[in-house]
BAFI-3210 file (N, C-alpha, C; in Angstrom, 3 decimals, decimal comma, padded with zeros to 6 digits):
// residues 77
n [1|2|3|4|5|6|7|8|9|10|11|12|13|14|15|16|17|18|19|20|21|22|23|24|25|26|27|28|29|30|31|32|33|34|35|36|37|38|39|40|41|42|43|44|45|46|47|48|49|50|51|52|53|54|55|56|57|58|59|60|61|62|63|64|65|66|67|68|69|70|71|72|73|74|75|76|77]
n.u [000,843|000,395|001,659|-000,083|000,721|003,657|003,012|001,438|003,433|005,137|003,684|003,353|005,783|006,507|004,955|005,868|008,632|007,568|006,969|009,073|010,370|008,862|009,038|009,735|008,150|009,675|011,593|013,297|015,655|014,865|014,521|014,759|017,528|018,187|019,909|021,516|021,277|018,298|016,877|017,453|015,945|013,192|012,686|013,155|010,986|008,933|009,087|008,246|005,412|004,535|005,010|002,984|003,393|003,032|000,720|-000,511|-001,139|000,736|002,794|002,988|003,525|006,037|007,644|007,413|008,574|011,021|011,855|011,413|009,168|006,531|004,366|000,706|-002,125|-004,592|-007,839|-010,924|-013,611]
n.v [-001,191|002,021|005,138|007,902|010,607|010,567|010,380|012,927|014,446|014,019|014,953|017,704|018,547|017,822|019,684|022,289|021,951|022,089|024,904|025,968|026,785|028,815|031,993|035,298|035,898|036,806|039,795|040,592|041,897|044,487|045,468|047,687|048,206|047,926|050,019|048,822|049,944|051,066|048,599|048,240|050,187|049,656|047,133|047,868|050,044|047,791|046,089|048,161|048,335|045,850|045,083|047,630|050,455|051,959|052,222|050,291|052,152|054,606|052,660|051,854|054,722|055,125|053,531|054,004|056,805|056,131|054,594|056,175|056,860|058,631|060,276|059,604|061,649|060,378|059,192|061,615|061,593]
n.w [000,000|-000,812|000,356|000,948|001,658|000,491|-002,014|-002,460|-001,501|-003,692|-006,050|-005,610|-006,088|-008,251|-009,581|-008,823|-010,106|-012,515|-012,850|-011,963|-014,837|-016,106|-017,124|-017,242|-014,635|-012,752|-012,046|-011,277|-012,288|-013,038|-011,056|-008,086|-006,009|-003,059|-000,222|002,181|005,099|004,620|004,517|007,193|008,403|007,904|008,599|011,792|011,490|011,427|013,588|015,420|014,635|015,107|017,988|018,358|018,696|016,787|014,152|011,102|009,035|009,768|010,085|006,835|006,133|006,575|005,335|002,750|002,828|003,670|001,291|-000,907|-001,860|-003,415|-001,468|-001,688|-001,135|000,986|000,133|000,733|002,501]
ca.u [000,000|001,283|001,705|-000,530|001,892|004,695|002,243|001,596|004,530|005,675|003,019|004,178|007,325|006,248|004,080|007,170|009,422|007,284|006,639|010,512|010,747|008,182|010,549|008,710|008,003|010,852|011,466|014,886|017,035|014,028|013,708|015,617|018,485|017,754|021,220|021,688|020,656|016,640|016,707|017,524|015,230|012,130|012,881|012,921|009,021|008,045|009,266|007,330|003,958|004,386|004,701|002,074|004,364|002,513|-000,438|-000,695|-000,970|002,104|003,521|003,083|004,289|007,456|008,085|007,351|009,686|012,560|012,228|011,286|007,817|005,899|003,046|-000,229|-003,073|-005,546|-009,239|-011,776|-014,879]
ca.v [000,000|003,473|006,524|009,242|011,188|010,664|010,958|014,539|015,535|013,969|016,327|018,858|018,567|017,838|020,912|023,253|021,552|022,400|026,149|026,477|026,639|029,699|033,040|036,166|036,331|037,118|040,941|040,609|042,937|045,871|046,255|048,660|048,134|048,842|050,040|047,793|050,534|051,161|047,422|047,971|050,902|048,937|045,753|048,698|050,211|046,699|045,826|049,187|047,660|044,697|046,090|048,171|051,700|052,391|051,764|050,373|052,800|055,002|051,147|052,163|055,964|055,340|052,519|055,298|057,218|054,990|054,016|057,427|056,718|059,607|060,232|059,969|061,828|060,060|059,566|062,265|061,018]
ca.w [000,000|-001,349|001,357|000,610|001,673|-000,231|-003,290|-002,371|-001,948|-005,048|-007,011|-005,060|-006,364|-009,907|-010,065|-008,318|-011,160|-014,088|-012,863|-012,293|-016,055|-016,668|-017,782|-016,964|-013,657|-011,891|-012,605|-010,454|-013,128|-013,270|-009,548|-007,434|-005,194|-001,374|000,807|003,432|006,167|004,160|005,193|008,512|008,769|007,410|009,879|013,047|011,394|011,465|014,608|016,170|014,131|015,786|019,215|018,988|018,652|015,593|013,578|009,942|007,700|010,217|008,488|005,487|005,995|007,452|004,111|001,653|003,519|003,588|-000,251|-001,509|-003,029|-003,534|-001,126|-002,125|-000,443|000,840|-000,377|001,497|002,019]
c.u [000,883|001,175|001,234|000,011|002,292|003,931|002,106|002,354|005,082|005,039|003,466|004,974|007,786|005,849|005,067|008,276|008,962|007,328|007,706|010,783|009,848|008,972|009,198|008,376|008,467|011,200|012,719|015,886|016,155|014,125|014,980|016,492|018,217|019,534|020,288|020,873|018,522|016,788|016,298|015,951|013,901|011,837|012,442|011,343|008,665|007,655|007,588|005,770|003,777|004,336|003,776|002,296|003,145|001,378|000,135|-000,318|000,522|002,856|004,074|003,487|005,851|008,075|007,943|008,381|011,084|012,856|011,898|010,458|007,161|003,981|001,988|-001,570|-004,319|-006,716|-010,600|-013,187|-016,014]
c.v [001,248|004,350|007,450|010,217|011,590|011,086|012,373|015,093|015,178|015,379|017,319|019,316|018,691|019,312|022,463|023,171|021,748|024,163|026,944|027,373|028,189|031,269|034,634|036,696|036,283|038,756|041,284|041,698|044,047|046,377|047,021|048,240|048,638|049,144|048,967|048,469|051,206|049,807|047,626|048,916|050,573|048,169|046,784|048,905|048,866|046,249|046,865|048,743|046,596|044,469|047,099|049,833|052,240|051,958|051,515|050,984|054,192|053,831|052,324|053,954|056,140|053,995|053,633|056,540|056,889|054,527|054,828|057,193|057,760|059,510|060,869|060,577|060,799|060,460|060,437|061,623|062,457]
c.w [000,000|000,018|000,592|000,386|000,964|-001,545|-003,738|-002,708|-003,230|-006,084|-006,718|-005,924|-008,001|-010,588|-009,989|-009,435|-012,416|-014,174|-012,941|-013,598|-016,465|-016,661|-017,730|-016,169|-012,495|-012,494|-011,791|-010,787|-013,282|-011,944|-008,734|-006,024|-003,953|-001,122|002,134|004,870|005,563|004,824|006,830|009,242|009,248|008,552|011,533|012,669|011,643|012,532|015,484|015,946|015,163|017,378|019,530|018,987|017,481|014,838|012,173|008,878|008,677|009,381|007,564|005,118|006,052|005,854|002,828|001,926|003,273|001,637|-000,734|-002,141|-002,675|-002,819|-001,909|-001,166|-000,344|000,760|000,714|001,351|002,431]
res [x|x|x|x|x|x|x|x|x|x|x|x|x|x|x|x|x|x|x|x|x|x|x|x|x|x|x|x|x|x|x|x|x|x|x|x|x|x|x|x|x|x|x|x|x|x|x|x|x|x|x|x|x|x|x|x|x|x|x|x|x|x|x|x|x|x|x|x|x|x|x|x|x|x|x|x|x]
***
């Protein structure tokens, strides 16, 4: 009698091994270079999220920040 299991993961493994092969969606050579200290910066906001220091969208201020993306106002209701 076969192991379920092992079956799985075989497909698994099959399905991970055919997708390898698809060329496209990896965008690795378009995307932008962090410095080592934006890293570090990022990892500290996250930290503060995760603790409670900060809310969410502070998150997401302090990451726009650090990688120089151009704030957008938000929507008024």
């Amino acid at each position: 009698m076969k192991n379920k299991y092992s079956q799985k993961q075989r497909d698994i493994e099959r399905s991970v091994e055919q997708n390898a092969d698809v060329k496209g969606t990896d965008n690795s050579e378009s995307r932008a270079k962090l410095p080592e200290e934006a890293w570090e910066k990022m990892y500290k906001a996250l930290y503060d999220y995760y603790f409670g220091r900060i809310d969410f969208l502070s998150l997401l201020d302090r990451y726009e920040e650090i990688v120089g993306i151009k704030k957008t106002p938000y929507p008024q209701k």
